[in-house]
NUPAMI-320927 format. One line per 4 residues: number of its first residue (from 1); for each residue x, y, z of N, C-alpha, C, CB. Coordinates in Angstrom, 2 decimals. Glycine has a CB too. Example, Ala and Ser with C-alpha at 12.3 -4.5 7.8 and 13.67 -1.06 7.14 Angstrom:
REM residues 2
1 = 13.19 -5.69 7.80 12.30 -4.50 7.80 13.20 -3.30 7.80 11.31 -4.47 9.05; 12.85 -2.25 7.08 13.67 -1.06 7.14 12.90 0.03 7.87 14.08 -0.60 5.72
END
This chain:
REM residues 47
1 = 1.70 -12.46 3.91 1.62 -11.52 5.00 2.71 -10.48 4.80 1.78 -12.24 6.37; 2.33 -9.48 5.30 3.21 -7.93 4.77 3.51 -7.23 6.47 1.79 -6.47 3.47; 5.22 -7.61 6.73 5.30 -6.94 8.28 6.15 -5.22 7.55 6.72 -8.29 9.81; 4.80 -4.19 8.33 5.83 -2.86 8.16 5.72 -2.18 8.55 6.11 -2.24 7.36
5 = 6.81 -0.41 8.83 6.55 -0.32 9.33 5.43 1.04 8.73 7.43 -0.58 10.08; 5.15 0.35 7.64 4.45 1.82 7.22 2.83 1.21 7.50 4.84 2.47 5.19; 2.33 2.33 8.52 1.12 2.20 9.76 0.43 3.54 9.18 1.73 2.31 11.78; 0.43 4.04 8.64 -0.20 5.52 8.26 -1.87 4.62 7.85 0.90 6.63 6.49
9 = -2.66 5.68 7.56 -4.21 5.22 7.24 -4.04 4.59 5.95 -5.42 6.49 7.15; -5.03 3.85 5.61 -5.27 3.31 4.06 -3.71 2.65 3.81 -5.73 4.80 2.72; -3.24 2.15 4.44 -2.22 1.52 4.35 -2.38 -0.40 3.82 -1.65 1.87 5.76; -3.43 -0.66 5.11 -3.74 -1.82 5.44 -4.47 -2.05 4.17 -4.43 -1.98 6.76
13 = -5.34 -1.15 3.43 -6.40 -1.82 2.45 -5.42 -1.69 1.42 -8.01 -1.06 2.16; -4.40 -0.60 0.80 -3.64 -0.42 -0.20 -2.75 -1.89 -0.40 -2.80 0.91 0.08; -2.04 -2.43 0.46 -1.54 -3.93 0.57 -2.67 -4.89 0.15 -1.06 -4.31 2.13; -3.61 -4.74 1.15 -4.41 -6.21 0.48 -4.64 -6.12 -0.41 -5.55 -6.76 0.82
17 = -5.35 -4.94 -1.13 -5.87 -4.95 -2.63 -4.65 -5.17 -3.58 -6.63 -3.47 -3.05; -3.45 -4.90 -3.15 -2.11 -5.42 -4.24 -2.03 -7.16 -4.41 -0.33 -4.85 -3.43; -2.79 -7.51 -3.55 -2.67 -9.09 -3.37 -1.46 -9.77 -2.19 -2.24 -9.65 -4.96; -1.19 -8.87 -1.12 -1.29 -9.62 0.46 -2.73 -10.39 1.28 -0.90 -8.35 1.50
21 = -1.60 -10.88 1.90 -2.57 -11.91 2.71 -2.95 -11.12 3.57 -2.03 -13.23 3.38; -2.09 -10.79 4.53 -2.47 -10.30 5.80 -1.21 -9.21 5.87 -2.57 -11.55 7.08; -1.47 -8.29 7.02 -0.79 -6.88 7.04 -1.25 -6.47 8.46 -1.31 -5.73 5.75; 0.43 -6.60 9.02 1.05 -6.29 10.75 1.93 -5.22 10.56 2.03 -7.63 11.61
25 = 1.58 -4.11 10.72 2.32 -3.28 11.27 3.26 -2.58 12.51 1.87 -2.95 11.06; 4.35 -2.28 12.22 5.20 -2.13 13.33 4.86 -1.05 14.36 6.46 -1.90 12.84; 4.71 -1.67 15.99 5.99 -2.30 16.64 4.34 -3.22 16.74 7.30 -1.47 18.24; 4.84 -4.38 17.03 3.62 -5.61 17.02 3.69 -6.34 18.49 3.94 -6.96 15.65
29 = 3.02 -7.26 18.56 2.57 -8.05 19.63 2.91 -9.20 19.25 1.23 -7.98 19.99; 3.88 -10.12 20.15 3.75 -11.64 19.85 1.98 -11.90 19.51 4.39 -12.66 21.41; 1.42 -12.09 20.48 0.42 -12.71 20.04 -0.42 -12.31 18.64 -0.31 -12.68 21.10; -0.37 -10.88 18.34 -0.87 -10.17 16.85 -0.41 -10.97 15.92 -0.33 -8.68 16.46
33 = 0.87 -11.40 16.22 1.41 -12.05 14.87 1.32 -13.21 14.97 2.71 -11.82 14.46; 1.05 -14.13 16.10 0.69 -15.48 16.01 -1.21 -15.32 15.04 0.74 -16.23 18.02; -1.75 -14.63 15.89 -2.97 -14.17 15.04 -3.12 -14.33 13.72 -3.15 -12.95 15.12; -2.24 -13.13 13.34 -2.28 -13.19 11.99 -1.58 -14.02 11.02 -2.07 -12.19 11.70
37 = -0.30 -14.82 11.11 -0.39 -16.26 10.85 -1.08 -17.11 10.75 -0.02 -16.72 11.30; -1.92 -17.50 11.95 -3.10 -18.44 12.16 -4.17 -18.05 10.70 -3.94 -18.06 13.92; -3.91 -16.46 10.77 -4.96 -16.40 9.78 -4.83 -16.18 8.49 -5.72 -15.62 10.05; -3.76 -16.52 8.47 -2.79 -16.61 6.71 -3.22 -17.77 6.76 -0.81 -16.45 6.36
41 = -2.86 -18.47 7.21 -2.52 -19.89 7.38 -3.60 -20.68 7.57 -1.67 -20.13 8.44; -4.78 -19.93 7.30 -6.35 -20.36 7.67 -6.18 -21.86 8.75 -7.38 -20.82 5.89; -5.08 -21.51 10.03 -5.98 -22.39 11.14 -6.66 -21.86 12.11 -5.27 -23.24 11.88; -7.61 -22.82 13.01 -8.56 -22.32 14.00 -7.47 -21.39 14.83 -9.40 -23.63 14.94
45 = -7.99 -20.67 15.87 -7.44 -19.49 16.63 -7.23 -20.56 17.71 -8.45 -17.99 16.97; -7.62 -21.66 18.18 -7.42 -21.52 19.57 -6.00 -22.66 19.28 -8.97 -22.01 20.75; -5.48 -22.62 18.28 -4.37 -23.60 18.40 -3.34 -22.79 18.40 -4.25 -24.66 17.35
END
């Protein structure tokens, strides 16, 4: 997972295709980032 604060367009796909997991950009949401953990971390959402 990639936290930053670089949010500009084509940002998000430029990271994954380098080989990140997941990509949160700044300023975030507790829950966004429990999210996207969960989904690094391939567990179900409602845990």
């Amino acid at each position: 997972m990639f936290l930053t604060a670089r949010a500009l367009p084509g940002e998000m796909d430029r990271f994954l295709t380098a080989g990140f997991f997941g990509y949160l950009p700044k300023p975030m949401l507790t829950r966004d980032l429990a999210a996207e953990m969960k989904q690094v971390m391939k567990l179900p959402e409602n845990r």
